[in-house]
N, CA, C and O atoms as a printed pandas DataFrame, in Angstrom:
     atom_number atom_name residue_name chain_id  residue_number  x_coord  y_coord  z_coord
0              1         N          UNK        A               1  -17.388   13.023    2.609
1              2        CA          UNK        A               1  -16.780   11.721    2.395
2              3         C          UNK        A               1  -17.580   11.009    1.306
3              4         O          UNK        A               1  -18.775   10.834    1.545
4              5         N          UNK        A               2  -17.002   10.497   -0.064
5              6        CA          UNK        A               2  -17.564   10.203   -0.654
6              7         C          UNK        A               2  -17.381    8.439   -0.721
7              8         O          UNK        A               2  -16.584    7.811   -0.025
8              9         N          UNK        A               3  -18.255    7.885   -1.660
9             10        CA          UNK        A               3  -18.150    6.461   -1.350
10            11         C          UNK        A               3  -16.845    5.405   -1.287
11            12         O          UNK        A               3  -16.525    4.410   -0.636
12            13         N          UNK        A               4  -16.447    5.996   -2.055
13            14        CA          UNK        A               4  -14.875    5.466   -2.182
14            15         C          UNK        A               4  -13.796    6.092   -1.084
15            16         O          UNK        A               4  -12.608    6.002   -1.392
16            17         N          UNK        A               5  -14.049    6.555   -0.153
17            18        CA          UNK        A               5  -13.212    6.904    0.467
18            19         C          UNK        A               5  -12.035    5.713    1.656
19            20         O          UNK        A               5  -10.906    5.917    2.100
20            21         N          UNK        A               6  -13.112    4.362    1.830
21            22        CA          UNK        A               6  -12.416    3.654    2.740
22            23         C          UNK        A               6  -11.463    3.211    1.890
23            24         O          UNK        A               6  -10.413    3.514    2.456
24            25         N          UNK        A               7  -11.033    2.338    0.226
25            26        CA          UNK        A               7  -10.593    2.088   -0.190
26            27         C          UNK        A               7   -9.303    2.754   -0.664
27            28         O          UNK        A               7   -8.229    2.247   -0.989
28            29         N          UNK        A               8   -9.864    4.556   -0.596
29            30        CA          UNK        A               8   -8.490    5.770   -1.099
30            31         C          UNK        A               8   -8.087    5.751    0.274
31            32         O          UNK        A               8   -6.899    5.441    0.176
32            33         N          UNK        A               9   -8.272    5.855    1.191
33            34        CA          UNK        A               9   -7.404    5.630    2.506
34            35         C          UNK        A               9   -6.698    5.079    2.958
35            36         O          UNK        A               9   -5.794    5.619    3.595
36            37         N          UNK        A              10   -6.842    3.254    2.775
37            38        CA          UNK        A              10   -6.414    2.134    2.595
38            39         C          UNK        A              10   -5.186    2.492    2.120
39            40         O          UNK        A              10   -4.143    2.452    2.773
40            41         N          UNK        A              11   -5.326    2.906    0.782
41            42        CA          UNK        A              11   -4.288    3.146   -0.278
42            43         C          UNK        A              11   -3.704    3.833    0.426
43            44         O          UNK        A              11   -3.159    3.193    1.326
44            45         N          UNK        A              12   -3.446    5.462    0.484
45            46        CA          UNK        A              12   -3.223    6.219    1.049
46            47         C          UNK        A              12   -1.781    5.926    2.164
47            48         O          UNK        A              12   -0.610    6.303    2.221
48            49         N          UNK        A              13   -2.760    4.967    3.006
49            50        CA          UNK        A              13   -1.899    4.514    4.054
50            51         C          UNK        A              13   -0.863    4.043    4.437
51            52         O          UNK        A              13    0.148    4.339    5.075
52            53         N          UNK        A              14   -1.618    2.731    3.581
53            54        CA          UNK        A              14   -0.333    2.173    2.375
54            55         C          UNK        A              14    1.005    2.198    2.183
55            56         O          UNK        A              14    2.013    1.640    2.616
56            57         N          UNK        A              15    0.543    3.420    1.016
57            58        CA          UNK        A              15    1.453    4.300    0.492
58            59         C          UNK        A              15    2.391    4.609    1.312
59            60         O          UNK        A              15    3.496    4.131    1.053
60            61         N          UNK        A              16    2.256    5.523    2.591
61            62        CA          UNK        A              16    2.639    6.123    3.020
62            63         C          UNK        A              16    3.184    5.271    4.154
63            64         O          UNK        A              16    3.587    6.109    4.960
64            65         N          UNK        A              17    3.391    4.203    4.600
65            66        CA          UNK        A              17    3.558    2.625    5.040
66            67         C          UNK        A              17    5.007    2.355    4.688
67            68         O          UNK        A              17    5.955    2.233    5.464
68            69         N          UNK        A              18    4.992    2.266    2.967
69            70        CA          UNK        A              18    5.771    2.023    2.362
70            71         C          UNK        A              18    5.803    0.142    2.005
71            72         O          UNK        A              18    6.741   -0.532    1.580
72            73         N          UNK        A              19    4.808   -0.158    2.268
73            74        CA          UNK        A              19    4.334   -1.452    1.785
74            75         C          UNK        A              19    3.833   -2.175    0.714
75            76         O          UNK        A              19    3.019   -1.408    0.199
76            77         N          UNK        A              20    3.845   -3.061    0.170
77            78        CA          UNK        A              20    3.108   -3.568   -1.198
78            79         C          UNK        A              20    1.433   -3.951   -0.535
79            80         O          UNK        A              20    1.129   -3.994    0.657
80            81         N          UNK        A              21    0.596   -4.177   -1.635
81            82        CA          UNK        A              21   -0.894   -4.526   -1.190
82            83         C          UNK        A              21   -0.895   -6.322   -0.806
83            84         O          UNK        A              21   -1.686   -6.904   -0.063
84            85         N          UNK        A              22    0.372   -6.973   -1.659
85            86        CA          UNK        A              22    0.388   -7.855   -0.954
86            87         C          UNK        A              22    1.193   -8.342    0.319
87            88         O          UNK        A              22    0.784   -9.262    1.028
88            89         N          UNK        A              23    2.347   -7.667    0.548
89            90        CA          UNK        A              23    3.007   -7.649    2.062
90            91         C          UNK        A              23    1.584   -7.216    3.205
91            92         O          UNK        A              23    1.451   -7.884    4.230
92            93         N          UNK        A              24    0.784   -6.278    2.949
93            94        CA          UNK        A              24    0.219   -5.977    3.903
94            95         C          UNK        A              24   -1.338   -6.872    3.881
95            96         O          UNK        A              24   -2.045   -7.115    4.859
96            97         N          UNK        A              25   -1.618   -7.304    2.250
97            98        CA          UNK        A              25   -2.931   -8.748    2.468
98            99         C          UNK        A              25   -2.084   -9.804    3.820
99           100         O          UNK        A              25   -2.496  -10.000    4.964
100          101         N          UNK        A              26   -0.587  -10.425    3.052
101          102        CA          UNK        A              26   -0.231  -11.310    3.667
102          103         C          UNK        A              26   -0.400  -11.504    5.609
103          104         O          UNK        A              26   -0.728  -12.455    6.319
104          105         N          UNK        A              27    0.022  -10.050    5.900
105          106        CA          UNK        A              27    0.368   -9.320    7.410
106          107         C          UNK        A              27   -0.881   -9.686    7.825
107          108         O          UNK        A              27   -0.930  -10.616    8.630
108          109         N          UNK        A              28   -2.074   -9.095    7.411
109          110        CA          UNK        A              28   -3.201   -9.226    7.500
110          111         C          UNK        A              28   -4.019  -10.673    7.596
111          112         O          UNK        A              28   -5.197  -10.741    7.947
112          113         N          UNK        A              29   -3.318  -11.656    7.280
113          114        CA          UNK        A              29   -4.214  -13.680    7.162
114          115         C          UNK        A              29   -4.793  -13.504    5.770
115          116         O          UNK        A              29   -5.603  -14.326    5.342
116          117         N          UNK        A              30   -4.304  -12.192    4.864
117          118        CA          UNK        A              30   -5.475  -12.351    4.095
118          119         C          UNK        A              30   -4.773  -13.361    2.459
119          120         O          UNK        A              30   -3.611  -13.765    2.426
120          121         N          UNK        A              31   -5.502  -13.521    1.609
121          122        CA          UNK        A              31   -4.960  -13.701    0.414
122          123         C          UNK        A              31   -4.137  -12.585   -0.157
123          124         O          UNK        A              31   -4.277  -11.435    0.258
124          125         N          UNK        A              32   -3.136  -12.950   -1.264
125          126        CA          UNK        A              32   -1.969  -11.639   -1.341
126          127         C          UNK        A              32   -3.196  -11.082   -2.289
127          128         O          UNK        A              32   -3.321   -9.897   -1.981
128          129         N          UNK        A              33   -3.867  -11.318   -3.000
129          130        CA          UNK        A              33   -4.575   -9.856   -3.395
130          131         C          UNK        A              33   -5.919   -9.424   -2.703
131          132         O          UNK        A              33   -6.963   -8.961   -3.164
132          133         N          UNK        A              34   -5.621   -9.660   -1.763
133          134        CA          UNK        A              34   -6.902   -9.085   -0.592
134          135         C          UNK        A              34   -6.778   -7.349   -0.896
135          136         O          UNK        A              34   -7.770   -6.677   -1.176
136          137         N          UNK        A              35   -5.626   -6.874   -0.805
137          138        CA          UNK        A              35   -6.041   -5.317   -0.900
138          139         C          UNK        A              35   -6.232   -4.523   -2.076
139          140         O          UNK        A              35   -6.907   -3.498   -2.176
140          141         N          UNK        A              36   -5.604   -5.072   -2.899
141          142        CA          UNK        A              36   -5.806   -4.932   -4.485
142          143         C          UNK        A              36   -7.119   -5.294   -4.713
143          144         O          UNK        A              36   -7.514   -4.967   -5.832
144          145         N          UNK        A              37   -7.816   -5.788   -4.111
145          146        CA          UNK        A              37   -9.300   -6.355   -4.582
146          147         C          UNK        A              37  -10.037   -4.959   -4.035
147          148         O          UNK        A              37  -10.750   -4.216   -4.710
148          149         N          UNK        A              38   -9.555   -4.754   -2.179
149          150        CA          UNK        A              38  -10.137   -3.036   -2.152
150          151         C          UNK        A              38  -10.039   -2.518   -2.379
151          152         O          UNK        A              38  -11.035   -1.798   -2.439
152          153         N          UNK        A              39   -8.812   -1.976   -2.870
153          154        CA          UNK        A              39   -8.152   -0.645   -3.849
154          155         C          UNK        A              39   -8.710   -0.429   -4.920
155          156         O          UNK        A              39   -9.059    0.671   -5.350
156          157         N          UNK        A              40   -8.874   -1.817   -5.594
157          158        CA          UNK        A              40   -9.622   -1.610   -7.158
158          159         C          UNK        A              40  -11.188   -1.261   -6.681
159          160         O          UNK        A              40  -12.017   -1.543   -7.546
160          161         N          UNK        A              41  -11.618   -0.811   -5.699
161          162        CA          UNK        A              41  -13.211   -0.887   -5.648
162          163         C          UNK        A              41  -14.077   -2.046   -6.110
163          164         O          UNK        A              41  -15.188   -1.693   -6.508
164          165         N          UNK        A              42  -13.812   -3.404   -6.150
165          166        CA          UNK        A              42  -14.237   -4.335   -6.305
166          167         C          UNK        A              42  -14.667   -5.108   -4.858
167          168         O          UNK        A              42  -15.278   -6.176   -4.824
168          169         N          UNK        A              43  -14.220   -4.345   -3.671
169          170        CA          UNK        A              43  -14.615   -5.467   -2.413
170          171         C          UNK        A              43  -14.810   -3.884   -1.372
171          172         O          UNK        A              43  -14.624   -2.754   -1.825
172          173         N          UNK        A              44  -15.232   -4.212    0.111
173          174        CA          UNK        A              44  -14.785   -3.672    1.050
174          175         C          UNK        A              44  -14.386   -4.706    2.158
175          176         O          UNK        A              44  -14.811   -5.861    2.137
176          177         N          UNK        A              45  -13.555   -4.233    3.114
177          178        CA          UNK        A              45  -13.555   -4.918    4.192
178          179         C          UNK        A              45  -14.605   -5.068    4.834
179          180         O          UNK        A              45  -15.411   -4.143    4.929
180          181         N          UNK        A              46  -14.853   -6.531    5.532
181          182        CA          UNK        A              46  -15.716   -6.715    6.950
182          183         C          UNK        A              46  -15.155   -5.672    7.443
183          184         O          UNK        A              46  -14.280   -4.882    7.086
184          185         N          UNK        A              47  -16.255   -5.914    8.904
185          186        CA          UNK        A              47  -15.820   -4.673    9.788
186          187         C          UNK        A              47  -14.251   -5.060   11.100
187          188         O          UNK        A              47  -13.449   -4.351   11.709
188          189         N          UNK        A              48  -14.548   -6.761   10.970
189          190        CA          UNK        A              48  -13.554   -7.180   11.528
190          191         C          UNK        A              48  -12.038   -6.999   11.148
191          192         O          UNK        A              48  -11.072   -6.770   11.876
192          193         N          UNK        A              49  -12.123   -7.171    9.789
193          194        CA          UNK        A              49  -10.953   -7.049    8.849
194          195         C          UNK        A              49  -10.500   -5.879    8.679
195          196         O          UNK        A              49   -9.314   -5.784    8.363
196          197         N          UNK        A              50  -11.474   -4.406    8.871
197          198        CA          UNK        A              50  -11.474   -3.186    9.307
198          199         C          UNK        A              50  -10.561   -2.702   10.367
199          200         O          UNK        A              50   -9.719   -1.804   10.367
200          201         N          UNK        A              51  -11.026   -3.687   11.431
201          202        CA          UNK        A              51  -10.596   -2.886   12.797
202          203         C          UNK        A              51   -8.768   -3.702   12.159
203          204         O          UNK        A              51   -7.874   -2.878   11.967
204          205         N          UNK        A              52   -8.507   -4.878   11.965
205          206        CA          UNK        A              52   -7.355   -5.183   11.843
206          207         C          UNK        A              52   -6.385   -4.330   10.908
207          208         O          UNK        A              52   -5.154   -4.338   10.922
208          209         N          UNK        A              53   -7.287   -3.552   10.046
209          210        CA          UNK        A              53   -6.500   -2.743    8.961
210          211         C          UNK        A              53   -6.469   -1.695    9.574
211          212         O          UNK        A              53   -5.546   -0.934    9.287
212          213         N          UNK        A              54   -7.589   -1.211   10.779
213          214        CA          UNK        A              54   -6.804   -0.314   12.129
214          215         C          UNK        A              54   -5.544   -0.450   12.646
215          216         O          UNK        A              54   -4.762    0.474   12.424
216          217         N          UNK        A              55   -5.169   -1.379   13.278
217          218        CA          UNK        A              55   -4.582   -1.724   14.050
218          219         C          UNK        A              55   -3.086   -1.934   12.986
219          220         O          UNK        A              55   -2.038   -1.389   13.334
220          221         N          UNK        A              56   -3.139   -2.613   11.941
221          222        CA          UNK        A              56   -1.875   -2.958   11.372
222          223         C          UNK        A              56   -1.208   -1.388   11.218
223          224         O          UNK        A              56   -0.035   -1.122   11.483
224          225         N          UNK        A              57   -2.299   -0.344   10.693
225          226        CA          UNK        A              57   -1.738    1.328   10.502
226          227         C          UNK        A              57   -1.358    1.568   12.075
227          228         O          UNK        A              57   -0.454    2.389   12.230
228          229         N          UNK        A              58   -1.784    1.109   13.022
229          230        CA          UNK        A              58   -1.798    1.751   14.786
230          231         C          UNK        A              58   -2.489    2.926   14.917
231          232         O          UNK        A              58   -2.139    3.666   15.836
232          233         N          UNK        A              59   -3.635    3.357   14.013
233          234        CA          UNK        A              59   -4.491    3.815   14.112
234          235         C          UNK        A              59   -5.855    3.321   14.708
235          236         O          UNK        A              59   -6.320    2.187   14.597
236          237         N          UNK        A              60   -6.431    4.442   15.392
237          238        CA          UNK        A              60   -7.888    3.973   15.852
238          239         C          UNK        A              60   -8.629    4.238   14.266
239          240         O          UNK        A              60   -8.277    4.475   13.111
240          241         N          UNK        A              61  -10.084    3.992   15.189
241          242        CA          UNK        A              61  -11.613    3.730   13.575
242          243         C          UNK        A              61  -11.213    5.378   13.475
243          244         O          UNK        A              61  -10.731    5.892   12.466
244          245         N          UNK        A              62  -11.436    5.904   14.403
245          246        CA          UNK        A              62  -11.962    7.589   14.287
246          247         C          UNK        A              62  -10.307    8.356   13.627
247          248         O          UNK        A              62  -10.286    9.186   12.718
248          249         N          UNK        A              63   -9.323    7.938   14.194
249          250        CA          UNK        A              63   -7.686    8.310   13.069
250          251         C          UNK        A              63   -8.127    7.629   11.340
251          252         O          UNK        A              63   -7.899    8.409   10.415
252          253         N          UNK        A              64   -8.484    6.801   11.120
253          254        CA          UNK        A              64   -8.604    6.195    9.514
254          255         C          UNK        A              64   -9.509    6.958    9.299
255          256         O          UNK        A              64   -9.296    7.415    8.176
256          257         N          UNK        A              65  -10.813    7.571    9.886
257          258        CA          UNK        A              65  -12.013    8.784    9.164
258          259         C          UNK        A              65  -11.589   10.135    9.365
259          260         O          UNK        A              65  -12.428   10.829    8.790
260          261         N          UNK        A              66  -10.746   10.841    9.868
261          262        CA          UNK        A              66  -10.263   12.120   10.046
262          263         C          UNK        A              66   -9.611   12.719    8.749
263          264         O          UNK        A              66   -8.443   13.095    8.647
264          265         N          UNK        A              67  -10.970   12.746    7.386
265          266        CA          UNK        A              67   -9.722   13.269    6.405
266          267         C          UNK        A              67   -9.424   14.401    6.396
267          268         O          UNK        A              67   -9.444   14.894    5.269
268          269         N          UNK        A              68   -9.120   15.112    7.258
269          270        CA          UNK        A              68   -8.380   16.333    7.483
270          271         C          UNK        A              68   -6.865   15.809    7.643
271          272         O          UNK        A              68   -6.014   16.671    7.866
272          273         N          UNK        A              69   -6.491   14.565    7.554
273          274        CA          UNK        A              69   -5.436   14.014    8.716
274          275         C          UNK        A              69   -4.285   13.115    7.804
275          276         O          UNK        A              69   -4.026   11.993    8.239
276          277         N          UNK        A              70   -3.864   13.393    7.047
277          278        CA          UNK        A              70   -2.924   12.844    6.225
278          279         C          UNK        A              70   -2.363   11.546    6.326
279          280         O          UNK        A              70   -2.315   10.507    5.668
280          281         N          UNK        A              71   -1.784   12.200    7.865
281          282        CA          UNK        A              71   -0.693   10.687    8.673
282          283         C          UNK        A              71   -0.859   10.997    9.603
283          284         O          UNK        A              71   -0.258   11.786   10.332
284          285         N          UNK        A              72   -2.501    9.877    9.831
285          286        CA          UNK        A              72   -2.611    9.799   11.418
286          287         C          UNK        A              72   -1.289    9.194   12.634
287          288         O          UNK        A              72   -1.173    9.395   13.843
288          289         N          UNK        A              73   -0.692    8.635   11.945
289          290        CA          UNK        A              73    0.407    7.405   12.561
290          291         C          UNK        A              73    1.695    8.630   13.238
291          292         O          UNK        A              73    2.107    8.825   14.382
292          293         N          UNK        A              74    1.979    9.177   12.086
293          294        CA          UNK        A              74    3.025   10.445   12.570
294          295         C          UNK        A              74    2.277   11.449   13.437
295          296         O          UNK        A              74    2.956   12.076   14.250
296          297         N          UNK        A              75    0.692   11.734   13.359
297          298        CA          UNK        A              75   -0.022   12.771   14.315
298          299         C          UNK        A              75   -0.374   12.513   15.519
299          300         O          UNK        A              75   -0.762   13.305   16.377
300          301         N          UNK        A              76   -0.148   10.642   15.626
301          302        CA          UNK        A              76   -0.472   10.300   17.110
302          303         C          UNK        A              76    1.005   10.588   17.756
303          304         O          UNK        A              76    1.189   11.090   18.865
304          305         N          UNK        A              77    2.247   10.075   16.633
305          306        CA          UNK        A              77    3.430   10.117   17.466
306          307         C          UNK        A              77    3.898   11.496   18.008
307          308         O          UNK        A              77    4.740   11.572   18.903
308          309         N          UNK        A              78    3.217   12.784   17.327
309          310        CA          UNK        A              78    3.731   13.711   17.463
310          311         C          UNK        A              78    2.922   14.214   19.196
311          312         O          UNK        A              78    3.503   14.829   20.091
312          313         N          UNK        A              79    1.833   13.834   19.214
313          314        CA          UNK        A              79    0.961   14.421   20.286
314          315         C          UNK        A              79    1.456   13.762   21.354
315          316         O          UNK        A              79    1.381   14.379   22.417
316          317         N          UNK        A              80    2.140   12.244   21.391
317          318        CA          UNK        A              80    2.553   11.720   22.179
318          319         C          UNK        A              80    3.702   12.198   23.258
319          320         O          UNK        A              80    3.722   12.179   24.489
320          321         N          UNK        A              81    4.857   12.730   22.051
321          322        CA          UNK        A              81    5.663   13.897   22.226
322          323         C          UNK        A              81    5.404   15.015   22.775
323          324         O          UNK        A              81    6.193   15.360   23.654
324          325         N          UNK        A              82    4.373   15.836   22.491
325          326        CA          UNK        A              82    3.904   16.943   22.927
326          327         C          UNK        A              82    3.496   16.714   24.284
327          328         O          UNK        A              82    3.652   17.710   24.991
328          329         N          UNK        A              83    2.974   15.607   24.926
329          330        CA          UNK        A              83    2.659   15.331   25.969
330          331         C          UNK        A              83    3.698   15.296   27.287
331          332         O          UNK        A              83    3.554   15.623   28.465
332          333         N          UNK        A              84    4.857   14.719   26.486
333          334        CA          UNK        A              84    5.887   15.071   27.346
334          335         C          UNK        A              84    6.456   16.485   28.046
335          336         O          UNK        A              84    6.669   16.606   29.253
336          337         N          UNK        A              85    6.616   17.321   27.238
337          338        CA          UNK        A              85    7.164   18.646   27.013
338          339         C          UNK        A              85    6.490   19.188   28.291
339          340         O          UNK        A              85    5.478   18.756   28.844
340          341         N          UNK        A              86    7.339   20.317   28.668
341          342        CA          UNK        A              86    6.762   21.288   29.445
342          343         C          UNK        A              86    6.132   22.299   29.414
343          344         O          UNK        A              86    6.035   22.629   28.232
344          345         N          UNK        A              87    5.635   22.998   30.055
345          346        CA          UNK        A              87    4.124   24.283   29.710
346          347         C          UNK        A              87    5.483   25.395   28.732
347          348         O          UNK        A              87    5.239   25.659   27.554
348          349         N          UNK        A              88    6.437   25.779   29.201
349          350        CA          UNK        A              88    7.284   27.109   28.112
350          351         C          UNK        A              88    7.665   25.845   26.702
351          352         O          UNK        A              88    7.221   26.096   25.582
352          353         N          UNK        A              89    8.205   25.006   26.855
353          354        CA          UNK        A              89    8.113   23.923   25.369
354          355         C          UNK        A              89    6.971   24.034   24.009
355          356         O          UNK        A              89    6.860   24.248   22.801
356          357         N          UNK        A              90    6.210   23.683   25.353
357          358        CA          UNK        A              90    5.004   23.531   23.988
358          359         C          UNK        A              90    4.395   24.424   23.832
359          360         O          UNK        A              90    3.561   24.312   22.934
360          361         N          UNK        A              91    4.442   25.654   24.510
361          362        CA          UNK        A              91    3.972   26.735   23.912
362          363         C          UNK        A              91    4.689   27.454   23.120
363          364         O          UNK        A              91    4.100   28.367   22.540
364          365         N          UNK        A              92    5.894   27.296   22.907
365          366        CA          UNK        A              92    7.233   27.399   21.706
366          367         C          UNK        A              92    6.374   26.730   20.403
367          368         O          UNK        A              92    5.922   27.295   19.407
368          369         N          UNK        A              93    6.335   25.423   20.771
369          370        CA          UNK        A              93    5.730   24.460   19.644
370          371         C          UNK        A              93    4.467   25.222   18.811
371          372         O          UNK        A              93    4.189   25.457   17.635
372          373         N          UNK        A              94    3.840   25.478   20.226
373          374        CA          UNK        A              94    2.317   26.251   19.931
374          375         C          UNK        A              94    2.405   27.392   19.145
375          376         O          UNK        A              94    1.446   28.049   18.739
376          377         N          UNK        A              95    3.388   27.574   18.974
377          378        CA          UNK        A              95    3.413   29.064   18.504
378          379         C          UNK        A              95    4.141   29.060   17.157
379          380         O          UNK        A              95    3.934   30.068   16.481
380          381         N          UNK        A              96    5.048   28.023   16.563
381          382        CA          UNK        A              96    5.620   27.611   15.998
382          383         C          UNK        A              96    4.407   26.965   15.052
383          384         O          UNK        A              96    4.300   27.459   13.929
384          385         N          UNK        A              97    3.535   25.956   15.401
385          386        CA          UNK        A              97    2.792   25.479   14.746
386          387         C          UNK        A              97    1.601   26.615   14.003
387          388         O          UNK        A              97    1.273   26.464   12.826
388          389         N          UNK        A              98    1.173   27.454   14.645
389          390        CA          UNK        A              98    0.398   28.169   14.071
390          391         C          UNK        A              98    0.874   29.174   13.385
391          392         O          UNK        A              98    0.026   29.933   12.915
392          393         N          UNK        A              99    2.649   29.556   13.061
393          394        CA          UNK        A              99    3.160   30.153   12.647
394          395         C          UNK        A              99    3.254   29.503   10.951
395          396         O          UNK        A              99    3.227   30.235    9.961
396          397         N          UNK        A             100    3.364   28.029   10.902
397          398        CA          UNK        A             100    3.488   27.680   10.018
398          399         C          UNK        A             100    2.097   27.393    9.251
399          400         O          UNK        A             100    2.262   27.112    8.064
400          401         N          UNK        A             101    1.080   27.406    9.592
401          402        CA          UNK        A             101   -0.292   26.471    9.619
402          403         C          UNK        A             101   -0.541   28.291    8.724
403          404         O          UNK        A             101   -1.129   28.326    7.642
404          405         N          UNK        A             102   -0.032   29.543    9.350
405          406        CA          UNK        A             102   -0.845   30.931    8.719
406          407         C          UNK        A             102   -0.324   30.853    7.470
407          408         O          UNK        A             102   -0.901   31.513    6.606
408          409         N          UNK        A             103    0.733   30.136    7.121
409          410        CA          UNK        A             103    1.917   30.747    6.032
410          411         C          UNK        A             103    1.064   29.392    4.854
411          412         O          UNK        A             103    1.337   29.699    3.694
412          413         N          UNK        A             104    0.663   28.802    4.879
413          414        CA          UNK        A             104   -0.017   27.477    4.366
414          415         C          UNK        A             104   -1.020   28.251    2.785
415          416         O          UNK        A             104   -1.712   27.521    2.076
């Protein structure tokens, strides 16, 4: 993880959100260029303002540091799902997933 990583995440998230930096400063209490100020590497968040930029993604601290993890938001919804399913289901899934994960 290199230093810039909370700010490419941010972004990232974002992105993938489908939000502007100021719809999501605003969401946030913050000024509309609150995230544009992190994005550009010119600021970081408090840690308070952190956990809220948790929470606005519905990610935990430890989902926003998992960069193995693209879209934590779609990986919580999916496990959530998986939770439902029954033992022959998700071992369909299970088998399905690592079918695709070899072909990668």
């Amino acid at each position: 993880m290199d230093e810039n990583f909370i700010q490419e995440r941010i972004a990232q998230l974002r992105i993938k959100k489908g939000v502007s930096a100021r719809d999501m400063s605003l969401s946030l209490g913050q000024s509309e260029s609150y995230i544009n100020t992190i994005e550009n590497k010119k600021s970081l968040p408090s840690m308070t303002v952190f956990l809220y930029i948790c929470e606005y993604f519905e990610i935990t601290p430890m989902e926003f540091f998992d960069e193995g993890n693209s879209d934590p938001e779609k990986l919580k919804e999916l496990i959530k799902d998986l939770k439902q399913l029954d033992e022959k289901s998700l071992s369909n899934i299970a088998g399905l997933a690592k079918e695709l994960a070899d072909k990668k």
